[in-house]
C-alpha angles and dihedrals in degrees: 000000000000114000105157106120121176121250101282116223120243137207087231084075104058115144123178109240120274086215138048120191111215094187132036117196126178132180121190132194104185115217118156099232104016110035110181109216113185105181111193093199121193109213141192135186111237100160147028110004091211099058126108123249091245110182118197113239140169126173098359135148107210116216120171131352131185134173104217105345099314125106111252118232110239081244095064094056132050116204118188128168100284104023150036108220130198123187100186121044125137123247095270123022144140117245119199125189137186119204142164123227119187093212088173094069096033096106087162083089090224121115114002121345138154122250121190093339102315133088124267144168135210117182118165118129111002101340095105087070089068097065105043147357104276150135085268105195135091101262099071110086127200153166116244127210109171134183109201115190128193145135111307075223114080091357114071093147130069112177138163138143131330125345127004104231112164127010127178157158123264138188114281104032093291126125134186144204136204123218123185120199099199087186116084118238146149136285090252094061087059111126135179129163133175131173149089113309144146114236132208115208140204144142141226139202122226130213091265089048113249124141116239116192111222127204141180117196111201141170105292123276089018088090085116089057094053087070096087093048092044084045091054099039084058091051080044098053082042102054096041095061094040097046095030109012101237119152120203100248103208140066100242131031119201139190129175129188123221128178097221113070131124093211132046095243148345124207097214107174103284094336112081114190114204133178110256087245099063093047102040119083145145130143106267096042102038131042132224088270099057085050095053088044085046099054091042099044091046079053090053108053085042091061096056094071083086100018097051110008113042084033109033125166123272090221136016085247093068083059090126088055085070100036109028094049094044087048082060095054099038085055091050093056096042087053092059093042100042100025117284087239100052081040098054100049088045093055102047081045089072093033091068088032105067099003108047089060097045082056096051107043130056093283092071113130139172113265076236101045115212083217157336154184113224105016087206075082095073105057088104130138084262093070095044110031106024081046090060091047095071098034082059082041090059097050084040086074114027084050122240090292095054104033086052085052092052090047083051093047085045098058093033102058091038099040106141089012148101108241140186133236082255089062095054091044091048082060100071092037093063092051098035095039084224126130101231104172096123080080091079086075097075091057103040101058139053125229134065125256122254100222097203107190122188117190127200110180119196113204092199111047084037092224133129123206121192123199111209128198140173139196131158121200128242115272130191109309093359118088102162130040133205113221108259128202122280124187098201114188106213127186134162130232128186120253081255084068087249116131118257121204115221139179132266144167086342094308128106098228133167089205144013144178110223111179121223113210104163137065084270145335138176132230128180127208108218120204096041103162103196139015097293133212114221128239113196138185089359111197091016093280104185126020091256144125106247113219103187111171092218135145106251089244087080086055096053077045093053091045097055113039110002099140085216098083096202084060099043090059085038084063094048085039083057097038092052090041094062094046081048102056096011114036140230152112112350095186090083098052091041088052094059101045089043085056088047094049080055097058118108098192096064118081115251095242092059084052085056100048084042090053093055110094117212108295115242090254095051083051088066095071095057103055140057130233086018120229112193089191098058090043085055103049098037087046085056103043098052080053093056098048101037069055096060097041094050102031094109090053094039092051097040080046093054095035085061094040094089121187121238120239088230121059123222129187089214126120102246095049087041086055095052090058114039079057102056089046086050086063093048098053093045087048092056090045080080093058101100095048099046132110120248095263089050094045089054098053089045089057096054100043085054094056088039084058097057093037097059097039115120102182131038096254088066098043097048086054095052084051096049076051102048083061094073077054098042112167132074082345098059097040100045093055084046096050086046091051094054100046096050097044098033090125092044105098102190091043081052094058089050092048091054082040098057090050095043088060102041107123100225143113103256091038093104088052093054090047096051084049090052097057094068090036101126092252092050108108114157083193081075109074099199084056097038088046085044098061107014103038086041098057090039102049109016103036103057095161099057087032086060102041093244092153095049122027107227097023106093124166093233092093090062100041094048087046092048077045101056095041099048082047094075097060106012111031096164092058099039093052088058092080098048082084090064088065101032100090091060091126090071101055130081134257125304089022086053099055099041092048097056089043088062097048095055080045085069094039096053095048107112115241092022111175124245101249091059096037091059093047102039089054095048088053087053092046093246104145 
């Protein structure tokens, strides 16, 4: 078994840089195989005087290389595989390098690299150090003029960052341009692009009333579907300067879409670079779904030109200071564009999807890690999201205005620097006067906190006093927790679901937010007229397992009538949950989201959210050992017969929901129909029970269904519906979807993706079919995400060889691991997650898991990103 691992940094180590570079100038002569890069750097001596001039490089060829205009000897300079060393320089001196990079065979998508034919870059985190000789981290800061060159055929355009100041012919049918980035940044903000595109232009005017020119470059002839994300990058410009007052700096603003990415989207300085998938949309090729991701991921990146750019991070381990923050952001300005209640269930939907579990397996980390070894690692849920969890938990509790001020006070301190989470955190301490430094907590160790609340309620004396506590586990490297402070919303409700108001600290309220900032407290509400039914952590307020000792009774009370609509559908979450893993009577339940389906005063895409039961993932957290097949079978079984109880109310529901001739990406008209396809997709649940004469009618709703779409959200949900059918049905829309979308690249990947999540025997033969079907390309990260990562994380029962004892998906995911890790690591290590909580599960899951994993482990000339996870899954520190 392999179990050698390189040194990990540590934060611990942290050193400023010795050298600062003043001036950044590139050249590029663009070649497919053989780019010539010639950096001219400006550098200054800032630190030890004594200390070597040491360049980060991977994959170079190194040309040519003077100090200050002489050649240098090979014995003044040492070059390894990872860096270009140089004992002697004066205090202050101009390198300037020559290399050769070969972007055309570079399949690992950092650096430059070619995608369908034209030039790109990624560079987060440590791509910049494959195109030149450089500092390459995140605390040297420099201006960037760059001169790209390249045939005038097949590649019309020439960008990088900032401002175009110069463009030209040259001899031999090649052309340049010139671009000048006045702002200082980072290496890992560098952008370039060159090929042939189509571009969609526009233009906005800013609060100070400059006029900034916008433009999307896209594949030729998808221009059109460049309009939504134009459309949303203008909200975006807009919101940020009304909710934060941040105005865009420079004069153009630029984003391209690629295919090949490995992430959705980089926020390069004025040149942001997406994956294709989050850009491209119109109605018969992207669902409401891809709308709602693009015009939060085009916020997002957006965002970043303060959160980010102007101010970057002085280290990779103040990640979270960049994304957390900016998910915060981008949230904010989804909840006022989609509706803050929907938002916000959406959003803590994916926080316990993907970052619960983090928290709880092998993987967890601090939102600040301690250390790494390949930083790609820690891009997680628990960076992002978690991150945006405590930034939402500060201005939980300074209030909007405060917590605006201390945004203000943040910029504009650090404006044109890398700063630290203390930094951010300083900042409110120098608006609100307060220490707050019990917030680091949150960010300096792993684990979510268990929020246990007992209740005692005196009729009397008409008081109700709550006892709080609070613990987190030991995760991996922490054994002991310090409490960490937890802003917890509390109302009452009577037993009848209507709000009470109550007493506290002198004031009649109907809510309030009491932090808890010690291992426990206790508070009590005066004036509380009748028995009331508790209402904690109302909105999620704080990223925590809630623990509330309750009859069920006050969860039926909260379902049906909690004015806090996160914890209205939390009740019906918990009450579906304990069907789910404990049994019962499902008329109750029935009977109040029947009663919920009824009410007119809810918005249909709430409705929709209330009707989805606990996934099978989400299960998992809630039971130990844990048996995928029973999760499977008893999930299933509560559908089909929440089916078979409601099916009168669903159909006359779907029968009155009636589909506009026009579509339209807007959340009402997304809500309409998320919910009648809600309805659909509860109805079919009851397929495997029916009798012939319902399945039949099932059957032909489904491919009614199908028929009569006219745009791709309703027809990927007649195909999720035709599963339950399966057959001649299923195979025959899928055969139809194919053919009609076969030049359709990103409907492609959601045709290998449906397939790749449909919950059925013979599901892991068609996978393994489909991996040698001729689209199939795992060098293409959308394709290979859309069948592998799909099985893996969004198909437990066939991953897990439910159907078929014995026959788990884990061979072939670990297969589809260790080949994309020769070219791609970042993307293969992605999947080990899926593996590493094998501890939890029962035997034979248990056993086979952990059989896959030392599989990996054991594979020769594993990369580093999957060494360093894979040994932290099998506990091999």
């Amino acid at each position: 078994m392999r179990t050698e691992i390189a040194r990990p940094i540590r934060l611990t180590d942290y050193k400023a840089p010795a050298y600062r570079v003043s001036a950044t100038d590139l050249s590029f002569r663009l070649d497919p195989t053989a780019t010539r890069v010639t950096a001219r750097l400006s550098f200054e001596r800032v630190g030890d005087a004594a200390a070597p001039l040491v360049l980060l490089g991977e994959r170079l060829k190194l040309i040519a290389i003077k100090l200050d205009g002489a050649d240098l000897a090979p014995d003044a300079y040492e070059i390894t595989a990872e860096t270009l060393t140089i004992a002697d320089v004066p205090a202050q001196f101009v390198l300037e390098t020559e290399v050769e990079i070969n972007p055309q065979d570079n399949k690992t998508l950092e650096g430059l690299y070619m995608s369908s034919g034209r030039y790109c870059t990624q560079c987060e985190a440590e791509g910049f150090r494959k195109i030149t000789y450089f500092p390459d981290r995140p605390d040297v800061l420099s201006t960037y003029t760059v001169r790209v060159e390249a045939p005038k055929s097949g590649f019309p355009h020439l960008l990088s960052n900032g401002n175009l100041i110069e463009q030209g012919d040259m001899r031999e049918d090649r052309h340049y341009a010139v671009w000048e980035d006045p702002f200082n940044k980072p290496s890992y903000l560098f952008a370039l692009v060159a090929g042939e595109l189509d571009v969609l232009e526009d233009s906005f005017n800013t609060m100070s009333g400059r006029t900034v020119d916008l433009k999307i470059y896209v594949d030729t002839g998808m221009s059109a579907r460049a309009a939504y994300a134009m459309d949303a990058l203008k909200r975006s410009m807009t919101w940020d300067e009304q909710a934060y007052g941040r105005e865009y700096d420079l004069d153009l603003f630029m984003i391209v879409a690629v295919r090949d990415f490995n992430f959705g989207a980089m926020e390069n300085k004025g040149l942001n670079i997406f994956n294709a998938s989050l850009l491209l949309a119109d109605p018969t090729t992207a669902t409401d779904a891809d709308y709602e991701r693009i015009k939060s991921v085009v916020a997002h990146e957006y965002f970043h030109n303060w959160s980010g750019n102007r101010v970057t991070c002085r280290d990779w381990f103040q990640l979270c200071l960049k994304e957390g923050l900016t998910v915060y952001r981008d949230q904010g300005f989804s909840a006022d564009e989609r509706g803050h209640a929907v938002q916000r269930i959406k959003d803590v939907k994916a926080l316990r999807a993907r970052q619960f579990p983090e928290d709880a397996g092998p993987l967890a980390h601090p939102v600040r890690p301690s250390s790494y070894l390949k930083i790609d690692n820690f891009y997680t849920a628990t960076i992002y999201e978690k991150g945006a969890e405590i930034v939402g938990m500060l201005k939980t509790v300074v209030g909007p205005k405060v917590y605006r001020a201390a945004l203000d006070h943040y910029f504009a301190t650090h404006d044109g620097t890398a700063a630290t989470l203390e930094d951010f955190l300083k900042s409110f301490e120098a608006v609100t006067g307060d220490e707050v430094s019990k917030w680091l907590n949150w960010y300096t160790q792993a684990g979510t906190p268990r929020l246990k609340v007992t209740q005692a309620y005196d009729a009397a004396a008409k008081t109700l006093t709550l006892n709080l506590s609070q613990s987190t586990a030991a995760t991996p490297s922490q054994s002991t927790k310090a409490a960490v402070p937890i802003p917890v919303r509390l109302g009452i409700l009577s037993e009848d679901g209507t709000p009470q108001s109550f007493g506290f600290e002198g004031h009649n309220q109907t809510e309030i937010t009491y932090v808890l900032s010690d291992a426990d407290a206790a508070i009590t509400l005066n004036d509380v007229a009748d028995a009331p039914v508790l209402s904690a952590l109302r909105h999620f307020s704080a990223p925590v397992i809630l623990e509330v000792e309750e009859p069920k009774s006050h969860l039926f009370a909260r379902f049906r009538g909690d004015m806090d609509p996160f914890n209205r559908w939390e009740a019906a979450q918990k009450l579906a949950r304990d069907l789910i893993l404990t049994g019962g009577d499902v008329a109750p339940y029935a009977d109040a989201l029947k009663a919920t389906l009824l009410d007119g005063t809810l918005e249909p895409a709430f409705k929709a959210l209330i009707m989805a039961l606990p996934t099978e993932q989400g299960l998992v957290q809630d039971m130990t050992p844990v048996d995928p097949a029973a999760i499977h079978t008893r999930r299933k079984a509560v559908k089909a017969a929440l089916s078979a109880t409601l099916y009168a109310t669903l159909r006359d529901l779907y029968d009155a929901i009636l589909t506009p001739a026009t579509f339209s990406p807007d959340a009402q008209s997304a809500g309409g129909r998320a919910l009648r396809n809600a309805l659909l997709d509860l109805m079919m649940a009851g397929y495997g029970t029916a009798d012939a004469a319902r399945q039949s009618e099932l059957s032909a709703l489904a491919s009614a269904h199908y028929a009569s779409a006219s745009n791709m959200t309703d027809m990927i949900a007649a195909l999720t519906a035709l599963m339950s059918v399966h057959g001649e049905p299923y195979e025959a829309a899928l055969d139809g979807f194919y053919a009609r979308f076969k030049d359709e690249p990103l409907v492609i990947d959601k045709w290998f993706a449906l397939q790749a999540a449909c919950p059925h025997p013979e599901t892991l033969s068609r996978i393994n079919r489909l991996s040698r079907h001729a689209d199939f390309d795992p060098k293409v990260p959308n394709r290979w995400r859309a069948l592998v990562q799909n099985l893996a994380s969004n198909n437990p029962s066939v991953f897990h060889g439910v159907f078929a004892p014995d026959s788990y998906g884990y061979g072939f995911v670990v297969d589809q691991i260790l080949t994309v890790d020769e070219f791609n690591p970042m993307t293969a290590a992605r999947l080990v997650e899926t593996l590493s909580g094998y501890k939890r599960y029962a035997s034979p899951y248990r056993e086979a898991m952990k059989a896959a994993l030392e599989t990996i482990m054991a594979a020769p000339k594993l990369s580093k990103n999957v060494a360093e996870l894979t040994a932290k899954a099998l506990d091999q520190k």
